[in-house]
TORVOPA-623585 format. One line per 5 residues: number of its first residue (from 1); their letters; for each residue x, y, z of C-alpha. Coordinates in steps of 0.5 Angstrom, whole numbers. Example, Ala and Ser with C-alpha at 12.3 -4.5 7.8 and 13.67 -1.06 7.14 Angstrom:
1> AS> 25,-9,16 | 27,-2,14
***
This chain:
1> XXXXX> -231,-344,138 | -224,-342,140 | -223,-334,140 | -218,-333,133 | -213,-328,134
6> XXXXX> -211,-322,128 | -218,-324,124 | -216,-320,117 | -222,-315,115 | -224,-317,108
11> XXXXX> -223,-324,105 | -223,-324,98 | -224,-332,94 | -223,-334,87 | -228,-341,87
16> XXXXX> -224,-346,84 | -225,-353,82 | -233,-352,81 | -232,-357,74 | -226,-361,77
21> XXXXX> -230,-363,83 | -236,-365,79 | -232,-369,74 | -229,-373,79 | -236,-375,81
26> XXXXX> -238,-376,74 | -243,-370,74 | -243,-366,70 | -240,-359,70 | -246,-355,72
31> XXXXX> -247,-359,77 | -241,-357,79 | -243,-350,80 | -250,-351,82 | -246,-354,88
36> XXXXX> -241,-348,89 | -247,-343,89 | -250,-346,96 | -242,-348,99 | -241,-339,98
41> XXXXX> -247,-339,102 | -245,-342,108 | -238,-340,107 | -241,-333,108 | -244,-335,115
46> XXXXX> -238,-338,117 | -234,-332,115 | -239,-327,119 | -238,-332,126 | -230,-331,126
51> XXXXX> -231,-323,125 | -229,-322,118 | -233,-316,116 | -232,-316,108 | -232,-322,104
56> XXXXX> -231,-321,96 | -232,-327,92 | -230,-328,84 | -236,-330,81 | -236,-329,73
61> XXXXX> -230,-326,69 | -230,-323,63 | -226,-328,61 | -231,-333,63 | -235,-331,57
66> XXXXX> -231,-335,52 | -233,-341,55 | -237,-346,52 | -244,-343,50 | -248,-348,55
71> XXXXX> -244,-347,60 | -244,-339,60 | -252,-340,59 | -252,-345,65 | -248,-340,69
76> XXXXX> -252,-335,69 | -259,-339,70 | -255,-341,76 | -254,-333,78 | -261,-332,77
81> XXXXX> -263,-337,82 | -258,-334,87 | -260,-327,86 | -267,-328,86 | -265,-333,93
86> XXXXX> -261,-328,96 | -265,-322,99 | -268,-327,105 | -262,-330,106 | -257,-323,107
91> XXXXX> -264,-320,111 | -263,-325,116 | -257,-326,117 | -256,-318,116 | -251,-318,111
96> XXXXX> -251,-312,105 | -250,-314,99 | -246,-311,93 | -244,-312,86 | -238,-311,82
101> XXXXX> -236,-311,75 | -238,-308,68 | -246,-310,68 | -247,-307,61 | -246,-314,58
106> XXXXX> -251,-317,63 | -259,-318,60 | -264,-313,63 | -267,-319,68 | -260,-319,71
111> XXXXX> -258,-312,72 | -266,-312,75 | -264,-317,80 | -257,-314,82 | -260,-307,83
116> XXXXX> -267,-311,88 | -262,-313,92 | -257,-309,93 | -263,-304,95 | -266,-308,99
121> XXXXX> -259,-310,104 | -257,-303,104 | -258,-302,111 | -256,-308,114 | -251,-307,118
126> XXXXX> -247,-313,118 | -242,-316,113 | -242,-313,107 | -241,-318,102 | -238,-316,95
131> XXXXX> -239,-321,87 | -235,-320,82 | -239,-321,76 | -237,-320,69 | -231,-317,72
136> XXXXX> -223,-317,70 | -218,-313,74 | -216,-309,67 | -223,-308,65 | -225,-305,71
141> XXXXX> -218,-300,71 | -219,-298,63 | -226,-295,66 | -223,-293,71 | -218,-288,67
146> XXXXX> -224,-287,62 | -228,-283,67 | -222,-279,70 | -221,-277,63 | -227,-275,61
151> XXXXX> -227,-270,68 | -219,-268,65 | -223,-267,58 | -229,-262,61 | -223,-258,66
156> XXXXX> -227,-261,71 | -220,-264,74 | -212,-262,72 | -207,-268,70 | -204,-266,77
161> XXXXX> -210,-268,80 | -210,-275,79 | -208,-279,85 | -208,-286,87 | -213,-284,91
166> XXXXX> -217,-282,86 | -216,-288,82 | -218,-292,87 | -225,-288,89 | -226,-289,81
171> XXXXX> -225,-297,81 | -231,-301,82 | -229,-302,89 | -229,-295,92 | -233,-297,98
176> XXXXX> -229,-303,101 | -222,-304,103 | -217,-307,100 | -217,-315,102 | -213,-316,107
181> XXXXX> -212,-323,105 | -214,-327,98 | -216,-334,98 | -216,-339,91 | -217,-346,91
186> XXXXX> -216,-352,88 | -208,-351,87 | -209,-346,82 | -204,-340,84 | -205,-334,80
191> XXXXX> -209,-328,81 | -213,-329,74 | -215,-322,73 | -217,-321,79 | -218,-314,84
196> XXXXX> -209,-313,81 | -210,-306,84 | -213,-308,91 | -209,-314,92 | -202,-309,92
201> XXXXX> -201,-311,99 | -205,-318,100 | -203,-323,103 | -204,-330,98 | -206,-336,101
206> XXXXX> -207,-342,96 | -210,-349,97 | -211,-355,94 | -217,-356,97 | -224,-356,91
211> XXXXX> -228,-350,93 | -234,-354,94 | -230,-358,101 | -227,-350,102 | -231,-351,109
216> XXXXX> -231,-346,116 | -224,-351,119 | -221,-350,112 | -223,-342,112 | -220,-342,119
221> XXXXX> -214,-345,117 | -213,-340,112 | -215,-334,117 | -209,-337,122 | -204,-338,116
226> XXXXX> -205,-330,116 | -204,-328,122 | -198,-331,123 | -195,-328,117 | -191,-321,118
231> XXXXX> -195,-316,114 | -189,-310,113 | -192,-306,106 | -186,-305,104 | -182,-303,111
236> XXXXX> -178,-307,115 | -180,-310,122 | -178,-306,128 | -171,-311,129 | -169,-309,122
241> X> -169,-302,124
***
């Protein structure tokens, strides 16, 4: 493959298009999902071949649980199944595994099957690929404060001591960068309560491609889209100076 110049680090991805691009097969919604389970696989290799070193991909929000109450179960099924499958796959292709979001509404089997896999991928090397579940951007900054005011209340920490930083170390996401580029398919051009604290200086690319067709040719377009972009974050470019 031709060397890709300016890869961004880390890639997030709102998978869209799951429902849509069932319905226009006439399936139904969940073998939508099902399918768009299997594309985040080969995504997730395709991501690792052009050098992206963080992937994070938006799986389940916590708005997601007021969708219908057969699709919410069909959804988690499908989450088990990706789980349970996982571990080989990120073991040989030397991927390491973590998840974020507020696990406490998730049922036991779940949790257990986040906590086996991030365990077991903890040493590998490559890629670190991130799934937002049960995740909302204001849920995770609410809690976020939470802590730190727990740490104000007790006198571990004074009021002046919180910095961005320290919100950021307290996030759900204080081992990642932030992304560097952030990717949503199938038309949709909102951030959905998705990463609002990381993605102050993202660069948005939108695609009316579905997810389930959001293959490598399409990920290296969007990849090359950002490298011609001028990332100034909030200064100007030296022939503005």
């Amino acid at each position: 493959m031709e060397e890709i110049m300016n890869v961004p680090q880390h890639v997030a991805i709102i998978l869209d298009g799951n429902g849509r691009w069932a319905k226009a097969k006439g399936m139904p919604r969940n073998y939508g999902h099902m399918q768009g389970a299997k594309a985040v696989e080969d995504i997730l290799v395709d991501a690792r071949d052009i050098g992206i070193k963080y992937l994070t991909v938006y799986a389940f929000s916590t708005e997601n649980w007021s969708r219908p109450e057969a699709e919410v179960s069909a959804l988690m099924t499908i989450l088990r199944n990706y789980l349970k499958t996982s571990i080989k796959k990120s073991m040989k292709n030397n991927v390491r595994c973590r998840v974020i979001g507020d696990r406490s509404a998730l049922s036991d089997d779940i949790v257990k099957a986040i906590e086996e896999l991030e365990e077991a991928t903890a040493g590998n090397t490559g890629l670190t690929f991130t799934i937002a579940i049960n995740y909302g951007s204001r849920d995770e900054i609410t809690r976020s404060v939470k802590k730190i005011a727990k740490k104000v209340e007790s006198g571990e920490l004074k009021a002046d001591d919180i910095t961005e930083q320290l919100i950021a170390e307290n996030l759900d996401t204080d081992f990642l960068p932030d992304p560097d580029l952030m990717i949503r398919t199938c038309n949709e051009q909102r951030v959905s309560n998705f990463l609002l604290w990381q993605l102050a200086y993202t660069e948005f690319y939108y695609t009316p491609i579905a997810w389930h067709d959001f293959d490598k040719a399409e990920l290296i377009k969007a990849v090359e889209a950002y490298g011609n972009r001028n990332r100034k974050f909030g200064g100007l470019k030296k022939d503005q100076v």
